[in-house]
TIFI-563947 format. One line per 5 residues: number of its first residue (from 1); for each residue x, y negated, z negated of C-alpha. Coordinates in steps of 0.25 Angstrom, whole numbers. Layout:
BEGIN
NUM	X/Y/Z  ... $
END
This chain:
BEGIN
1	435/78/-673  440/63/-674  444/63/-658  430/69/-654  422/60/-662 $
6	430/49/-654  425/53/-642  410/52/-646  412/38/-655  417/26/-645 $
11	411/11/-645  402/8/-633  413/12/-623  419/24/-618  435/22/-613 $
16	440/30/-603  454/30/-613  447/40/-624  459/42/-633  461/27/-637 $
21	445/30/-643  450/43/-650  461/36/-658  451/24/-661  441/36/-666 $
26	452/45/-674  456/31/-681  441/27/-684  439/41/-690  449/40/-698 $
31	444/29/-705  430/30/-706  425/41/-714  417/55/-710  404/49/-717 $
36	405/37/-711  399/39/-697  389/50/-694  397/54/-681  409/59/-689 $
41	401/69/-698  394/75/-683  399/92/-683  404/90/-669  407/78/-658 $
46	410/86/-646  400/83/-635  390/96/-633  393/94/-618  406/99/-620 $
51	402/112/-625  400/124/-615  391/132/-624  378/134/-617  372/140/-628 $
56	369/125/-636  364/119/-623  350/120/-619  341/111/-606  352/115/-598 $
61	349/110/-584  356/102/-571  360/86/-573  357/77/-562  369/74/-557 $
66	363/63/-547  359/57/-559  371/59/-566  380/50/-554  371/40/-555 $
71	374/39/-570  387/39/-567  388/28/-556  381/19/-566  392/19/-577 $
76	402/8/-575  417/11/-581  420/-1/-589  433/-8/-592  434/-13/-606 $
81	442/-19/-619  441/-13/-633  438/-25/-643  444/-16/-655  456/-9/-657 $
86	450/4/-660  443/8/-648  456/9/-637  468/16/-635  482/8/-641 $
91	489/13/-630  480/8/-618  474/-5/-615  462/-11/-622  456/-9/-609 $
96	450/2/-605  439/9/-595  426/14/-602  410/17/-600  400/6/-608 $
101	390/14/-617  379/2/-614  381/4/-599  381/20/-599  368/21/-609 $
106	359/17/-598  365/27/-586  368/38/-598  359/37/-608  363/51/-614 $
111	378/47/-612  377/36/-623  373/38/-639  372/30/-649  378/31/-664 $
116	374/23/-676  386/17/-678  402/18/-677  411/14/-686  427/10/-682 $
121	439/2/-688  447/-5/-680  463/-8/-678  461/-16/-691  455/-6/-699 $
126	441/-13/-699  430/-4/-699  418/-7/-688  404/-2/-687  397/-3/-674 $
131	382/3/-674  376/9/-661  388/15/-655  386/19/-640  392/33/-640 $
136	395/40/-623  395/54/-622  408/57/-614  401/71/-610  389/66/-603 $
141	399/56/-596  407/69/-592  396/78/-587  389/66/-578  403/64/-572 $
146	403/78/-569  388/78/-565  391/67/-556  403/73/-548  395/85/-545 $
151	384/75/-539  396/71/-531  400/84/-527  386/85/-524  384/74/-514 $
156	398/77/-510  394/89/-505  380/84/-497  388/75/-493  399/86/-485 $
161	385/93/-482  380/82/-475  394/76/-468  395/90/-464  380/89/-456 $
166	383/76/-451  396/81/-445  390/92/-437  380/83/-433  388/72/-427 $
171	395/85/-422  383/87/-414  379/74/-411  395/72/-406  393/84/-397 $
176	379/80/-393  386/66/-387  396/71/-381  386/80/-374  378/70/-370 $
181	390/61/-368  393/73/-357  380/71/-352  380/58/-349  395/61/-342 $
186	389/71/-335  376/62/-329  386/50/-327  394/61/-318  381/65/-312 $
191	377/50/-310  391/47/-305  390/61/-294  376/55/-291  381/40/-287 $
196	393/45/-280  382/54/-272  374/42/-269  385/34/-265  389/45/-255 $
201	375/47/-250  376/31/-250  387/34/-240  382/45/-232  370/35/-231 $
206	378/24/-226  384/33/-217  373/38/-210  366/26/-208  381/21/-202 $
211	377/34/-192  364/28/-192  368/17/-185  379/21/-177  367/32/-172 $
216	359/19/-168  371/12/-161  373/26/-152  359/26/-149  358/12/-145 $
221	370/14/-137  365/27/-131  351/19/-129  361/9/-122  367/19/-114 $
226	355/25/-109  350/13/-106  362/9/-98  360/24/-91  347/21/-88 $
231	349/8/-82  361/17/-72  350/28/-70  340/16/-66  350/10/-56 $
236	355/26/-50  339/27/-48  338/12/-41  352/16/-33  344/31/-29 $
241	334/25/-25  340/14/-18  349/27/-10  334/34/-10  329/21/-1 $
246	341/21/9  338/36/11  324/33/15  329/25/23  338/34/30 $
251	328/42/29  319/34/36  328/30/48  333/44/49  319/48/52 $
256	318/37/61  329/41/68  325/55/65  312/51/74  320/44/83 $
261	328/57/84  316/66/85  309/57/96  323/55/105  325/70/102 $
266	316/81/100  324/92/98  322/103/89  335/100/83  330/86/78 $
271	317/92/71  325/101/64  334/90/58  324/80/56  317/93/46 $
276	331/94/39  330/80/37  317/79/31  321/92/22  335/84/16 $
281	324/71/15  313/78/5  326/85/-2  333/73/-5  320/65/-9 $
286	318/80/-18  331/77/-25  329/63/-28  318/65/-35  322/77/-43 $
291	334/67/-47  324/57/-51  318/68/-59  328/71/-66  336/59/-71 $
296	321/54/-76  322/66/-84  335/66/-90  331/51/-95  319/58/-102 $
301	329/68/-109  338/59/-114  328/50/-118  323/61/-126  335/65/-131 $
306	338/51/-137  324/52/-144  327/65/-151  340/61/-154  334/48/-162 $
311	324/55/-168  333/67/-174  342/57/-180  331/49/-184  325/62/-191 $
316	340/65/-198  341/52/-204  328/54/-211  330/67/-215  345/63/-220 $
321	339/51/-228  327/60/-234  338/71/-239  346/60/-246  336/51/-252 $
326	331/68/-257  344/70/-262  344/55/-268  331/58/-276  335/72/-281 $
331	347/65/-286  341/54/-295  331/63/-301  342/74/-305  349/61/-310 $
336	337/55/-315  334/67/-324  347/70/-330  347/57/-336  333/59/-341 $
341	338/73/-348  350/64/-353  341/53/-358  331/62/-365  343/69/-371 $
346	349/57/-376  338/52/-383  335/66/-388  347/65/-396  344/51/-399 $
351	332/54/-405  339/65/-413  351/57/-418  340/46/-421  331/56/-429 $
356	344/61/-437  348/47/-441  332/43/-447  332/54/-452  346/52/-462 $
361	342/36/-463  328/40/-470  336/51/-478  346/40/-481  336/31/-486 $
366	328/38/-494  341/42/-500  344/28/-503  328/25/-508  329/37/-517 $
371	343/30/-521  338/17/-523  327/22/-531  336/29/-539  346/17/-542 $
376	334/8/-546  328/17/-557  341/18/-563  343/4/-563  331/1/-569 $
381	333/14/-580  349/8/-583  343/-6/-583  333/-3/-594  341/5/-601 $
386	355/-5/-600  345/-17/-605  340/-7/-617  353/-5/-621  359/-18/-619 $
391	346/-23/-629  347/-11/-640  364/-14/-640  363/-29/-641  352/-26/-652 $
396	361/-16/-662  373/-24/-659  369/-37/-659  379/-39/-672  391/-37/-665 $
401	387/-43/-653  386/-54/-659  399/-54/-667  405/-49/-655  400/-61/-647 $
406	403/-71/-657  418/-65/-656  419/-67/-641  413/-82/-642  424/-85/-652 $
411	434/-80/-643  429/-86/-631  430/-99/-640  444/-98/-644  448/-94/-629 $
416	441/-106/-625  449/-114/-636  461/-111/-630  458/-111/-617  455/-124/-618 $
421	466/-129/-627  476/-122/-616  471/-130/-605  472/-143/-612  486/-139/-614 $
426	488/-135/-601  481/-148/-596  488/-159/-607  501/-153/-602  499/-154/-587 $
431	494/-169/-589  506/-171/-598  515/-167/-588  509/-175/-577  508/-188/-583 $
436	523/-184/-590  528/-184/-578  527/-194/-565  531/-182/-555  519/-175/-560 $
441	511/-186/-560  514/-190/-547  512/-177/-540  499/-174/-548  494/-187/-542 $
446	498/-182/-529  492/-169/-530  480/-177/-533  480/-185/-521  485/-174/-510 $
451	473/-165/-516  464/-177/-514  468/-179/-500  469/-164/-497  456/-163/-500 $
456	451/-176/-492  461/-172/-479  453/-157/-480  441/-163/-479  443/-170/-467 $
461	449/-159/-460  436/-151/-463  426/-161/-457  437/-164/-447  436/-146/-443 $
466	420/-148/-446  420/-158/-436  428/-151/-424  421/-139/-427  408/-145/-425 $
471	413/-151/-412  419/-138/-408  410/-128/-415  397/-135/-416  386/-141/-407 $
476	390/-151/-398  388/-166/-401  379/-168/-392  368/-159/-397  361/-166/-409 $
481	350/-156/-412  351/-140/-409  344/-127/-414  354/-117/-412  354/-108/-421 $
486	363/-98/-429  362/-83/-430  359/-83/-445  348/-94/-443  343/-86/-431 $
491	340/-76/-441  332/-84/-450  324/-90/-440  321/-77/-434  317/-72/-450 $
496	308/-85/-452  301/-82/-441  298/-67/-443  294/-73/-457  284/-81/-452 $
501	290/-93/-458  295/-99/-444  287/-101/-432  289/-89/-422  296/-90/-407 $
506	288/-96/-399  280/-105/-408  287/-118/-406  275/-125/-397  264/-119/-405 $
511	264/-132/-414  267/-142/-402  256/-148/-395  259/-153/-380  250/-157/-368 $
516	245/-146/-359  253/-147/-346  267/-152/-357  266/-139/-363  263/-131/-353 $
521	274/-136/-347  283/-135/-360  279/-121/-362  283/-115/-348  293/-120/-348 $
526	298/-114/-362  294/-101/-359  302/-102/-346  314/-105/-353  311/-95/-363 $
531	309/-84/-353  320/-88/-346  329/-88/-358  325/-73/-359  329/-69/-346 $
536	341/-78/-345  337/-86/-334  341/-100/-332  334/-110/-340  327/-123/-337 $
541	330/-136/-339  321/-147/-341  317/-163/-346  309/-168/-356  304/-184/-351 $
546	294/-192/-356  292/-205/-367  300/-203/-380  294/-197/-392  285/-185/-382 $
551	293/-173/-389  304/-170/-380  313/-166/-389  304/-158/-398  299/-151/-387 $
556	313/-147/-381  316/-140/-396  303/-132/-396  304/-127/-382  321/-122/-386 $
561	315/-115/-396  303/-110/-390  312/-106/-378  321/-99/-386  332/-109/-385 $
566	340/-115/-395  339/-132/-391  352/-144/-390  347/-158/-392  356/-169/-386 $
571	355/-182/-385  358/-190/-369  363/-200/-378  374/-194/-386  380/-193/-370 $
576	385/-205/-367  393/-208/-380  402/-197/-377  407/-204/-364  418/-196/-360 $
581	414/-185/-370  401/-182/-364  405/-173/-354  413/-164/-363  402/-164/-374 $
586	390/-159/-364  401/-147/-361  403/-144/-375  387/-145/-377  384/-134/-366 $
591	396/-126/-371  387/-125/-383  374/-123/-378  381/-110/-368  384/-105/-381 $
596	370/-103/-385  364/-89/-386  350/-94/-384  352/-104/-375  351/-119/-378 $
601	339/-129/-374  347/-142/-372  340/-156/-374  347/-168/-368  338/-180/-377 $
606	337/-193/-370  345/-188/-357  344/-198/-348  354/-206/-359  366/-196/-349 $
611	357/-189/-339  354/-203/-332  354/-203/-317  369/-207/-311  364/-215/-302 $
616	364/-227/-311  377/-235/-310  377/-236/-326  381/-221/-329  395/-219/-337 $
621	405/-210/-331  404/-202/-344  387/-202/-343  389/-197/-328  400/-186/-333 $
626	392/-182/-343  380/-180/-333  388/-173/-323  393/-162/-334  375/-161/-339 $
631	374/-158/-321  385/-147/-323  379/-141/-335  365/-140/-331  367/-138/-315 $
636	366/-121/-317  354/-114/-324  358/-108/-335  352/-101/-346  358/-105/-358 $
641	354/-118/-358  340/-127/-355  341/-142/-353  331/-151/-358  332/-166/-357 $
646	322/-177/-363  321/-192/-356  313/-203/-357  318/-207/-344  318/-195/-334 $
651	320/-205/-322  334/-209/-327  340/-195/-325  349/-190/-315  344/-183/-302 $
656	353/-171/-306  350/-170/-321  333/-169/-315  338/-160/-305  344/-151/-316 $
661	331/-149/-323  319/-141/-321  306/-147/-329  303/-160/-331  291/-160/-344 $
666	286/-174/-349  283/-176/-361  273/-188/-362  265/-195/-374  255/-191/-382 $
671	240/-191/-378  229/-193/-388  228/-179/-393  243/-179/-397  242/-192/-403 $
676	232/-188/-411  238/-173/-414  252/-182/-418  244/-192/-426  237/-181/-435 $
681	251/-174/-437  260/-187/-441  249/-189/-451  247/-178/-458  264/-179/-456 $
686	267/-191/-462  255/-195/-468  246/-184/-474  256/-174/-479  268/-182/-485 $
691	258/-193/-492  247/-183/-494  235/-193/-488  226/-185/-478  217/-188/-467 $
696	204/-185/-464  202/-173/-454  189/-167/-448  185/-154/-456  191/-143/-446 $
701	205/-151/-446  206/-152/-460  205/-135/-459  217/-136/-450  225/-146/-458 $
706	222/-137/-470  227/-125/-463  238/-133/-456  237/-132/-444  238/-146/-439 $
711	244/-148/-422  256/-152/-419  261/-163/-408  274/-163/-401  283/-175/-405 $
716	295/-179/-398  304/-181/-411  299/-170/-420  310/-168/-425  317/-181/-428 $
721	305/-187/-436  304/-176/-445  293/-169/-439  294/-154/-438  297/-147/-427 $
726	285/-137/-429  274/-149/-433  280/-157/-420  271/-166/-411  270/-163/-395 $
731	266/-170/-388  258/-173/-377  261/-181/-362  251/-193/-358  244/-202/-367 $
736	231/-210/-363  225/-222/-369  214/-219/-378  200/-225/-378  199/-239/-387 $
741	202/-239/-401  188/-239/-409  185/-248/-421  192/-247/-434  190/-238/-444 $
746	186/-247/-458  197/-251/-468  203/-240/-476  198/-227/-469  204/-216/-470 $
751	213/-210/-459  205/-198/-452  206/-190/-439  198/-200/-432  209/-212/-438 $
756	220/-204/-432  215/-200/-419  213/-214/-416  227/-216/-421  231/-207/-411 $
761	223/-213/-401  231/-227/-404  244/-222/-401  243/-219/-387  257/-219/-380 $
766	262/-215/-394  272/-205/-393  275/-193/-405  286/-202/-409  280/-215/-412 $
771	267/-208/-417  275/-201/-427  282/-214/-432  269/-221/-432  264/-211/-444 $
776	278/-213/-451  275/-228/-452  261/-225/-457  269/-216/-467  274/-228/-472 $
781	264/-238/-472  258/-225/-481  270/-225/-491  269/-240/-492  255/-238/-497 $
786	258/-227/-507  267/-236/-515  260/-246/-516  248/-239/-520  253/-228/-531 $
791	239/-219/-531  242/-218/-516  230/-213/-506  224/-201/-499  221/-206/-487 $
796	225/-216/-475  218/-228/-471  216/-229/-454  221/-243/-456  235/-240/-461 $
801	233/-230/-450  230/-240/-438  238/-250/-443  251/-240/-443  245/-235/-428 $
806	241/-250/-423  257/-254/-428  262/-244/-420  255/-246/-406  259/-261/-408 $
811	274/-256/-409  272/-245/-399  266/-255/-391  277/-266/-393  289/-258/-391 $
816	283/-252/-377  282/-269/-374  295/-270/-377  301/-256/-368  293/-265/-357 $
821	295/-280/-359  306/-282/-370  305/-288/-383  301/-303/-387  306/-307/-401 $
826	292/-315/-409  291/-323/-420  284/-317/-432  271/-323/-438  267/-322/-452 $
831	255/-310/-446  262/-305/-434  254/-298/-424  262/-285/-425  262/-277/-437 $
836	271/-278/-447  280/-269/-455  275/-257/-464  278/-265/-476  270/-274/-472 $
841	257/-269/-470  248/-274/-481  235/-269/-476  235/-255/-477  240/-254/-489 $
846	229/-264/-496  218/-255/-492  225/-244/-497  218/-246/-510  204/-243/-504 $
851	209/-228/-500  216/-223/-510  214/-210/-516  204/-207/-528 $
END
């Protein structure tokens, strides 16, 4: 009884080595008495489920067995240490392999009970109580076990069931191939049959026309022939009647002499041969003609004859080439429908296989749903149930938690303790025996110092490996600016824009405001060398000229990546430095654009610095070199790569570098309506968004601004002033004088449109550049007034303004002087004419007092 009850009564673990529990058990028997535990006095402690008398058993019915192995894959075999003697085996290891009753309560609720309390004595013969003992039934853990390994056998057997159908119908689908794999031989053999047919025909076809025309040379040898006879017959006819003549002739004298004859003689012998004469005269004349006759109709015969002969050949060819081009026709269609039947068939099975496969993905996935779902409730129900438990136990045992925690902290302590004292040891000897002795001393110093110098001598090796890499690895020196991209960065730009947090493809000109013709021209262009990127055609080449600060360089980025292209920036003037090293640099940079996959849009800033005309005498050997291998590079089209170059002076170039290019697009100064477009944008820039002082706006632009939506103007250097490249100025060619300036506005109004537009209207000949440094001066005639008034100001007087703008013009105005006409150094008067420094600007900032903000 003892040995049964110790396999109900064990600690909240269940070993895997049971007979180290039974002889704790037995020994805690034998010391406690019957009356002490209510678990000792039960009639029997065998588990029911080990009975086989159905007599006692009642709601017999089926477990789930899916259940059941869902249970079981939940509980987690644990690896532990016994704290007290009495609960492991002498003759095994403390440690031992075992089930936590807190884990399996909430997977087997029914597999766990609970008893009051449990009393035990230790190796030491002191006696414990532990209150709310978790107590496994070994049974229930049997049976699911067994439940489980028929739900194996189970799916085992489905899963032959189905391996077994999948088999015999990749059997068929095998044999199904292979059928139509002999198909498809037998139509290549009947394509093969038919070619080699057509190349005979194609011979037969060749041959007859080479009968054709040796047919056309005997004709016109046999017209020459007959021509040739005819000429002969025509001379035998002259010759005959040449003969015919002389006979007449003879004729003739003989009936002279005949006459004669007859009138010297009349004798009845002479009339009768003078009769015989004129009978052999009208015979031979007869016979003459009959001949004539009948060579004119043998001439009609054989003329006939060569007639039919022409036409029956002529009739046999066509009815020759009618029977083959027949033939021909029946042919292709025979073919033609055979690989329809074959292609119908194909995507019959096609279909079919297609239709198999959805059909096992759909079951497959709502086998995972229902799987899913499954998972996910009883999560939720073992989360519940563990967090329950974890309370409920912490609550009843928060005693010996405690002591038990208390017990681990002291322990920790005292390990600390000697931890620590150890390592002091260990450290007060190594120091001893340094300092002890001079060897040591001496070689822990120079351990010190090889470390330090290791580690200083690897860290110029790795900027020295960075450093070739990047020359070897990396984008060329010459390129200072590039957009090429990576595949992962690709990706991202691609997930922005779908997102709508990125502007789409095709959108980079929207914000960018140009002259009519200039974008017109600009945009045909672009979608040329986009359409022609498409269809891998050779890309054009252009230049970019016009006055510094027009926006040639922010144009050349927006048509790359309208174009599709990724854009190389390059300086002319990073050329020349290079001397000798030029020429291998320019290889080394198209080696790198040819490795592009999008193809690279390649803008030479400031060309004429190396692109200058050679028939100057001051060109260097190394500038020319370096021309001559720019010539080489860009003398094919090519695909891969566009050239774009920017210059002030286009007249400079050389003859072959123009020759090489296909547009020529100016880029000229602003007129008035981009002034004013560029003056509204730098404010609200540099004025009214960072030092939160507006501007009066009509009533429909106020809407606008509130809405944001505020036009945009092309500026050259966009991107180097800080401007954004989506917020950047065009700009647009031309500029005119405007009309005279009208009268001041009164001392200490506030900036408005009217106020800018004229402004604007004073600027002209300003280009994007200079009109965003003059509203970053103002920003600072502004900041200077903020700190010396503290409550600061809404608005903006149209003095400060026109002072700023005045300023401006004078410098603008000065420096064009000087380009001209050189510089002459003055003496400075106490009020010099010209204006002074920002510092020194005393008179805006007295009024400021009148416009400051309530």
């Amino acid at each position: 009884h003892g040995e049964v009850m110790a396999r109900h009564v064990r600690a909240p673990l269940l070993p895997m080595r049971l007979s180290a529990m039974l002889a704790a058990v037995v020994g805690l028997v034998g010391f406690c008495p019957a009356g002490g535990n209510w678990l000792l006095q039960c009639s029997s402690c065998v588990d029911q489920a080990y009975f086989a008398d159905d007599k006692i058993k009642e709601n017999v019915r089926d477990a789930d067995l899916a259940v059941l192995m869902g249970q079981l894959k939940q509980l987690r075999v644990r690896e532990f240490d016994h704290r007290e003697d009495e609960f492991y085996n002498k003759f095994f290891s403390k440690r031992q392999l075992g089930i936590m009753a807190q884990e399996i309560q909430p997977i087997m609720p029914s597999a766990v009970a609970f008893l009051p309390e449990r009393r035990w004595t230790n190796a030491k013969g002191v006696s414990n109580m532990t209150k709310n003992v978790m107590l496994l039934r070994d049974s229930h853990l049997l049976m699911a076990a067994i439940g489980s390994l028929q739900y194996l056998a189970q799916k085992a057997e489905y899963w032959d069931t189905t391996i077994e159908k999948l088999d015999k119908d990749m059997i068929s689908v095998v044999e199904e191939q292979q059928d139509n794999r002999r198909k498809r031989e037998q139509m290549l053999d009947q394509i093969v049959r038919t070619v080699a047919k057509v190349e005979v025909l194609q011979f037969s076809h060749t041959k007859t026309e080479e009968g054709i025309v040796r047919l056309e040379a005997n004709v016109q040898r046999f017209k020459t022939l007959s021509d040739d006879n005819h000429a002969a017959v025509v001379l035998g006819l002259d010759d005959v009647r040449n003969r015919t003549v002389r006979q007449d002739m003879n004729i003739q004298a003989f009936k002279d002499e005949f006459r004669a004859a007859v009138e010297r003689e009349a004798r009845a012998d002479l009339v009768e041969k003078r009769k015989d004469s004129e009978a052999g005269l009208e015979i031979a004349l007869v016979k003459r003609s009959i001949e004539r006759l009948r060579w004119e109709e043998e001439q009609k015969t054989i003329l006939l004859r060569e007639e039919e002969l022409r036409k029956s050949e002529d009739h046999s060819s066509k009815l020759h080439g009618a029977r083959v081009a027949k033939e021909m026709e029946k042919k292709k269609a025979l073919d033609m429908e055979l690989m329809s039947e074959q292609e119908l068939s194909n995507m019959r099975q096609e279909d079919a296989k297609q239709k198999g496969e959805k059909e096992l993905l759909m079951l497959r996935l709502q086998s995972d749903e229902r799987r899913a779902e499954m998972g996910v409730q009883e999560a939720i129900e073992k989360s519940k149930i563990e967090e329950e438990a974890k309370i409920r136990a912490a609550r009843e045992n928060e005693d010996v938690n405690t002591r038990h925690m208390q017990a681990e902290m002291q322990e920790k302590r005292a390990q600390m303790l000697a931890a620590i004292k150890q390592t002091a040891e260990i450290a007060s000897s190594w120091v001893y025996n340094v300092y002890s002795s001079p060897s040591n001393l001496l070689m822990g110093i120079g351990s010190i110092i090889c470390c330090v110098g290791g580690v200083y001598l690897m860290r110029e090796m790795a900027v020295l490996l960075r450093e070739q890499l990047n020359k070897r690895l990396g984008r060329p020196s010459l390129v200072r600016k590039t957009n090429r991209k990576t595949f992962f960065t690709e990706a991202s730009t691609w997930v922005l824009r779908k997102l709508r947090l990125k502007k789409q493809h095709g959108a980079e000109f929207d914000d960018v405001v140009l002259h009519p013709k200039l974008q017109e021209q600009v945009m045909r262009l672009a979608d040329a060398t986009r359409s022609a990127k498409k269809r891998r055609m050779p890309l054009q080449h252009a230049m970019f000229y016009g006055p510094p600060g027009t926006g040639k360089t922010m144009v050349a980025q927006r048509f790359a990546e309208y174009s599709g292209l990724e854009y190389a920036i390059m300086s002319g003037g990073d050329v020349a430095p290079l001397e000798e090293q030029a020429v291998t640099e320019l290889h080394k940079l198209f080696t790198w654009v040819h490795r592009s996959r999008r193809g690279v849009l390649l803008f030479i800033d400031e060309a004429d610095a190396f692109l200058a005309s050679r028939k100057g005498t001051g060109m260097s050997e190394s500038l020319r070199n370096a021309l001559t291998t720019m010539l080489y590079h860009t003398g094919t089209p090519t695909s891969q790569f566009m050239l774009v170059i920017a210059t002030n002076r286009p007249g400079d170039l050389d003859s072959a570098v123009l020759d090489r290019l296909d547009e020529a697009i100016e880029f000229g100064l602003p007129d008035m309506d981009a002034r004013s477009q560029m003056v509204q944008l730098y404010f609200d820039m540099y004025i009214a968004k960072p030092l939160s002082i507006s501007w009066r706006r009509p009533p429909d632009k106020e809407a606008k601004v509130a809405e944001g939506k505020r036009p945009a103007v092309a500026d050259a250097n966009g991107a180097k002033k800080g401007i954004p490249p989506a917020t950047a100025p065009g700009l647009v060619p031309g500029t005119a004088p405007g009309p005279p300036a009208p009268a001041a506005d009164p001392l200490g109004a506030d900036v408005d449109e009217s106020a800018l537009k004229e402004a604007a209207r004073r600027l002209s000949g300003f280009s994007g550049r200079e009109i965003s440094k003059l509203f970053t001066s103002l920003q600072t005639h502004v900041l200077y007034g903020l700190q010396r008034n503290e409550k600061g100001f809404k608005r903006l007087p149209k003095s400060m303004l026109f002072e700023v703008v005045d300023s401006k013009v004078k410098e603008h105005d000065k420096t064009a002087e000087m380009q001209v006409s050189g510089y002459n150094y003055e003496v400075q008067h106490s009020n010099p004419p010209s204006v002074p420094a920002t510092p020194q600007r005393r008179k805006p900032m007295e009024m400021l007092p009148a416009v400051i903000a309530a």
